[in-house]
C-alpha positions in Angstrom: 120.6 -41.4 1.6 121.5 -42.1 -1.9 123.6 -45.5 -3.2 125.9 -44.0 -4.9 127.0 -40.1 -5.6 129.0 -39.0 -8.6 131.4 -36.0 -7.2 133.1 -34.0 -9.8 135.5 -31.6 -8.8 136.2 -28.5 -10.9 137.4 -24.7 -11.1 137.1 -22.8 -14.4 137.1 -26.5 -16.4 133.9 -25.3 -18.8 135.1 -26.9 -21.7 135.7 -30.1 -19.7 132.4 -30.4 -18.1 131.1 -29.7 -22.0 132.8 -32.5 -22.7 132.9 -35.3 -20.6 129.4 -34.4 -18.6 127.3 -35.6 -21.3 129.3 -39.2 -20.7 128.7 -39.3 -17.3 124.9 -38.4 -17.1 124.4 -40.8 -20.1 126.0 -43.8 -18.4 125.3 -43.2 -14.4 121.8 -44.4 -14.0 120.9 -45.1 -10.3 123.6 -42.0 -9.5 123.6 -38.4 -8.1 125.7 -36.3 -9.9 127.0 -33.3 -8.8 129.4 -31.1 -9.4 131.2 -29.4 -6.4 133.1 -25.7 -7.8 136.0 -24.7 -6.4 134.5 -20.9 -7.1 134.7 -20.1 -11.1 135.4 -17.6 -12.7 134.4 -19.0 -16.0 130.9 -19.6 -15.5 130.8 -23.0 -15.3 128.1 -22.8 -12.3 126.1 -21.4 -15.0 127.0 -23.7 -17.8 126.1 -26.8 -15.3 122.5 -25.4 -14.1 121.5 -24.3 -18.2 122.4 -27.2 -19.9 122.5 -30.0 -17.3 119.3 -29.2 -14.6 119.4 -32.2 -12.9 123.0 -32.2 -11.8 123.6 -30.4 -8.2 125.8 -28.2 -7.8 127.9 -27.9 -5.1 129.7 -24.4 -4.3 132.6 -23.7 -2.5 133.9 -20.6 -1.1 137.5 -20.7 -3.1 140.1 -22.9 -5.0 140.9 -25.0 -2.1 142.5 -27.5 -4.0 141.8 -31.3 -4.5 141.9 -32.1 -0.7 140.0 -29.2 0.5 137.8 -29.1 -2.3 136.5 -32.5 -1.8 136.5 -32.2 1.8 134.3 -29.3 2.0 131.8 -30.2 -0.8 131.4 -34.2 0.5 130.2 -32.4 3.8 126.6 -31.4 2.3 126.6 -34.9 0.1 124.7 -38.0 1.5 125.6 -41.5 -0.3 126.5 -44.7 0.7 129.5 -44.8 -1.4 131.6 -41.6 -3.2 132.8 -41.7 -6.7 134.7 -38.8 -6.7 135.7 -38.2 -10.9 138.0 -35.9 -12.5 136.2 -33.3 -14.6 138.5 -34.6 -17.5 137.0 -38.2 -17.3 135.0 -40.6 -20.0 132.7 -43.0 -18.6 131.5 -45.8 -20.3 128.5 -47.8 -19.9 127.6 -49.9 -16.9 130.6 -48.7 -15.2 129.6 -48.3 -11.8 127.7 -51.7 -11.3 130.7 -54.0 -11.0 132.0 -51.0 -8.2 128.6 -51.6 -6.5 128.2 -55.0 -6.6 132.5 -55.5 -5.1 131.3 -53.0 -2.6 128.0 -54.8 -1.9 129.6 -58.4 -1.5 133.0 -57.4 -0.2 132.2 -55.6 3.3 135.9 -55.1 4.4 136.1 -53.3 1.1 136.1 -50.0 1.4 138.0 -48.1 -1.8 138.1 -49.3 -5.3 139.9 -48.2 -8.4 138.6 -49.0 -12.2 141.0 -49.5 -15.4 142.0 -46.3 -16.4 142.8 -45.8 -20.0 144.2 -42.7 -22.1 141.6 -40.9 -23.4 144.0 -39.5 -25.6 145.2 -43.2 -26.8 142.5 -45.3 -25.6 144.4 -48.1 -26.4 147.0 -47.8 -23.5 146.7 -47.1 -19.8 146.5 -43.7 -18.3 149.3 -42.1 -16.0 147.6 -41.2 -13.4 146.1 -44.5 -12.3 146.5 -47.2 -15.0 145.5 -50.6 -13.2 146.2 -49.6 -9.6 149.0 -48.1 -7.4 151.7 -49.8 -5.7 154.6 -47.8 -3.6 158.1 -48.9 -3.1 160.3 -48.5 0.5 161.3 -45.3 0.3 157.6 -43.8 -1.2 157.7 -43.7 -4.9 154.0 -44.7 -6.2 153.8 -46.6 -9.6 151.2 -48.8 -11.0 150.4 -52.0 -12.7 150.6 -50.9 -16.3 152.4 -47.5 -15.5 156.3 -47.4 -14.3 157.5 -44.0 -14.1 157.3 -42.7 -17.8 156.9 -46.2 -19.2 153.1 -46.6 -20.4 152.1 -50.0 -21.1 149.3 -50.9 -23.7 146.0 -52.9 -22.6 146.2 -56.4 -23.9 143.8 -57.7 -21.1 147.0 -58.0 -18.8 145.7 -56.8 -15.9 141.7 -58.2 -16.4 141.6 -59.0 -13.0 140.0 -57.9 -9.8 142.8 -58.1 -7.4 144.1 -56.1 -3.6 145.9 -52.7 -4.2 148.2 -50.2 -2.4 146.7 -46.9 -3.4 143.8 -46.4 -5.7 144.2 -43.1 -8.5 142.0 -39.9 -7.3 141.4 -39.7 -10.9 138.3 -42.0 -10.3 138.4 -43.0 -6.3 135.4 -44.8 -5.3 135.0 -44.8 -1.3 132.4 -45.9 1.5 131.2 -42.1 2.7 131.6 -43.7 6.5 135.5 -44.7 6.0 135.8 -41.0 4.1 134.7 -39.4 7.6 136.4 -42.0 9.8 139.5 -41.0 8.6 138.7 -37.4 8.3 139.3 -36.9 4.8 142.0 -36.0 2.4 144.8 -34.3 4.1 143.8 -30.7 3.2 148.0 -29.4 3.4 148.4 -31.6 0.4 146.7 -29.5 -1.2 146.9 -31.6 -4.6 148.4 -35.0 -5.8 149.5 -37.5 -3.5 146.6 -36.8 -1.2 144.9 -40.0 -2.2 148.1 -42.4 -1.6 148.4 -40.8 1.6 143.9 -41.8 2.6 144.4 -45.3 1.2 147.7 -45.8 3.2 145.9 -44.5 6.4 142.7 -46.6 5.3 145.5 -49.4 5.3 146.4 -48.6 8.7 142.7 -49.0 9.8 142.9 -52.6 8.5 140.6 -51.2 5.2 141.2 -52.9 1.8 141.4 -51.1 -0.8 141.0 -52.8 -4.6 141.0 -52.4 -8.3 138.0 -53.8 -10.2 138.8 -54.2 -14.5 135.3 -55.0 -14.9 135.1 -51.1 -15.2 136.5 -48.3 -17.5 137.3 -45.0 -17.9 139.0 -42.7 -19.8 141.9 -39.9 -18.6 143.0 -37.1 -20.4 145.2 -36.2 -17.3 147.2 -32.7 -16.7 144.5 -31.0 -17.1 144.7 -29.2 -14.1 148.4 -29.4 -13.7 150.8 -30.4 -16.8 153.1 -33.0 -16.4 156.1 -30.7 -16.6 154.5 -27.8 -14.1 157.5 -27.0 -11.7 154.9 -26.9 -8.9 153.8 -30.8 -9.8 157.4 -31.4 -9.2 156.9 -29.2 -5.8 153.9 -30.7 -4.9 154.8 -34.4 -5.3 158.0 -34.4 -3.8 156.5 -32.0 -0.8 153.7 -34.4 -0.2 155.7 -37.6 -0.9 158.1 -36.5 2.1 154.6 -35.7 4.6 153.3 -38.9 4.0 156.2 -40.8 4.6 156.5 -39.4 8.1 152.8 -39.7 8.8 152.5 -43.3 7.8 155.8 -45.5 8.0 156.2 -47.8 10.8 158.4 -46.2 13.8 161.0 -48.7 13.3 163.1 -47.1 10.5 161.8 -44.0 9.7 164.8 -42.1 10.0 166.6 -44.1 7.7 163.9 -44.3 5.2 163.1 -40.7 5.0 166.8 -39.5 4.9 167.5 -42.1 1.7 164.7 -40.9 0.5 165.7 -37.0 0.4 169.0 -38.4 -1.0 167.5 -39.8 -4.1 165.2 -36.6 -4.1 168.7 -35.0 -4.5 169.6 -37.1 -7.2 166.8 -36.1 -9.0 167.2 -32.9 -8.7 170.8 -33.3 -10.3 169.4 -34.7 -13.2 166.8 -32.2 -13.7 170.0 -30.0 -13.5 172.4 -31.4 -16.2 168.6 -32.0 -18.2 168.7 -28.2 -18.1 165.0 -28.1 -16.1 166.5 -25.5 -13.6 163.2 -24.8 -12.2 161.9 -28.2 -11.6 165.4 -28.6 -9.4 164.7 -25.3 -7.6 160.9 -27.1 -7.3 162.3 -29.7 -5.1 164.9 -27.8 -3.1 161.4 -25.6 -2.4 159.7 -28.7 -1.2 162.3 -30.0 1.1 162.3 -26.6 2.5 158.5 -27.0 2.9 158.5 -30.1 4.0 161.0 -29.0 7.1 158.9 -26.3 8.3 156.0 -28.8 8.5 157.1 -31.9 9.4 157.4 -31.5 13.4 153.3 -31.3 13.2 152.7 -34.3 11.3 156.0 -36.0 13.8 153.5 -34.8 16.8 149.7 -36.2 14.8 151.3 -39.5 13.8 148.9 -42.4 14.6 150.2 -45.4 17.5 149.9 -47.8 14.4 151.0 -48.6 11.0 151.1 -51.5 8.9 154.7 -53.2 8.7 154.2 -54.4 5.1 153.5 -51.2 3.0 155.7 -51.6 0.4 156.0 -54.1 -2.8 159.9 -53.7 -3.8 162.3 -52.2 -2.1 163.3 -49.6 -4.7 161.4 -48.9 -7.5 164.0 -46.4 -8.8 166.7 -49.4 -8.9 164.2 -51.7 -10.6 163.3 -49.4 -13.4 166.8 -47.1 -13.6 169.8 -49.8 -13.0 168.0 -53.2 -14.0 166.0 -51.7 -16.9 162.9 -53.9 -15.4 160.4 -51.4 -16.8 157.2 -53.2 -16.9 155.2 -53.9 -13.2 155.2 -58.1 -14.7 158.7 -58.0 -15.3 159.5 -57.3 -11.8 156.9 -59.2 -10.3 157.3 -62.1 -12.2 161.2 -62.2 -10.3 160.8 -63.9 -7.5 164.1 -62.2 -5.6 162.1 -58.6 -6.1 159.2 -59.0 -4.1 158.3 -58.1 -0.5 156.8 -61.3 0.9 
């Protein structure tokens, strides 16, 4: 078995893996790399086995997704621990020996998160990630260093290793036992939320999950889906609404799930006088979805879940109302956080 594999996921991303492979092989010594292909059409099999020989190449038998994909590709890999890494992702060097030595010292460890930075404007944090996810009452993620749309610049804020919530998927290191315990991403996800939704069921298991700033990486993000895609909107509202009802405590999870369609509504509104008329239609889709689906995942729901999920109570009050736009403003407020 190996220490560590390097899992990157991609379908018809060519020009990505010409980029950012080179990166990775340069500055993963120890590692396996692979690359598991959500079946190409754009010859990026052949790219990989040409130019990069020692990678391994993993194929799978269509676009299933980011769940499914990794699912069905981590079934024929054999490591001790998973770095599963966007195909749109700079390493830099020694980054995955302060990941091995948390996960070698830290037992009850078992998912870790580095700094993610903008490859784009490598001197602020990235979107999808930044320095580790948090989630509010009623579900909405956000993340030390990334509110919403507000993007805060690395000043060596967040140089810490500290406990998180949710770790990005953009770079999502994981113990290959816990992976299988808990049987995976969710493949109905499909994409994006799937890994709030493992590290809140990892939670559940009594698993810790943690970001470590002693390593970096760099995002270009939206490469596979832009930031304005109507089906992001679909899928993360959709998904959002799943994992509520397969994760939140008993107690209250009417309540919490019908505020939280309420402020979906709201946003949808917005999107509506914002003149975005599909991104609206995008989350009257997903509720739709989301009611055709969610008796299964009522029936599947685990005995336990953690009381204590959430950080604030609303997020969307915090950032939208009090204007507190920055993850220390609102932590540093005593009267804001869940104790």
């Amino acid at each position: 078995m190996d220490k560590i594999a390097v899992v990157i996921l991609n379908w018809n991303g060519i020009k990505l893996l010409e980029q950012f492979l080179p990166s990775v092989v340069q500055f993963s010594e120890g590692a396996t790399i692979y690359v598991a292909d959500n079946a190409s059409t754009d010859d990026s099999v052949n790219f990989v086995k040409q130019n990069f020989p020692a990678i391994k190449i993993v194929e799978n038998s269509g676009n299933h997704g980011f769940a499914k994909g990794y699912n069905d590709a981590l079934q024929h890999i054999d490591a001790e621990i998973y770095a599963l890494v966007n195909s749109d992702i700079e390493v830099t060097q020694d980054w995955l020996k302060p990941i091995l030595e948390t996960f070698e010292t830290e037992k009850q460890t078992a998912i870790i998160q580095p700094k993610i930075l903008d490859f784009k404007n490598k001197e602020y944090f990235e979107y999808a990630g930044a320095a580790g996810g948090f989630i509010d009452k009623y579900g909405f993620p956000f993340c030390r260093g990334r509110i919403f749309d507000t993007i805060e610049k690395d000043n060596g804020q967040y140089n810490d290793n500290c406990e998180l919530f949710w770790a990005s998927g953009a770079c999502f290191f994981i113990r290959k036992e816990v992976f299988h315990e808990l049987h995976g991403f969710d493949e109905s996800f499909f994409a994006h939320q799937e890994e709030i939704d493992l590290c809140w069921r990892a939670a559940n298991e009594g698993h810790i999950i943690k970001y470590n700033s002693e390593s970096t990486v760099y995002h270009v993000g939206g490469a596979t889906l832009q930031q304005g895609n109507p089906k992001k909107t679909f899928l993360n509202f959709r998904n959002s609404l799943l994992m509520l009802v397969k994760n939140l405590p008993k107690k209250g999870l009417f309540w919490v799930i019908f505020f939280r369609m309420v402020l979906d509504g709201i946003a949808g509104i917005r999107f509506l006088t914002q003149g975005k008329f599909s991104h609206t239609f995008a989350i009257l889709k997903a509720h739709f979805s989301f009611y055709c689906i969610s008796l299964k995942y009522l029936r599947d729901r685990k005995d336990f879940q953690i009381q204590q999920y959430y950080s604030v109570k609303s997020i969307v009050f915090l950032y939208y109302i009090k204007k507190q736009t920055v993850f220390k403003e609102i932590f540093n407020s005593n009267q804001n956080i869940k104790n």
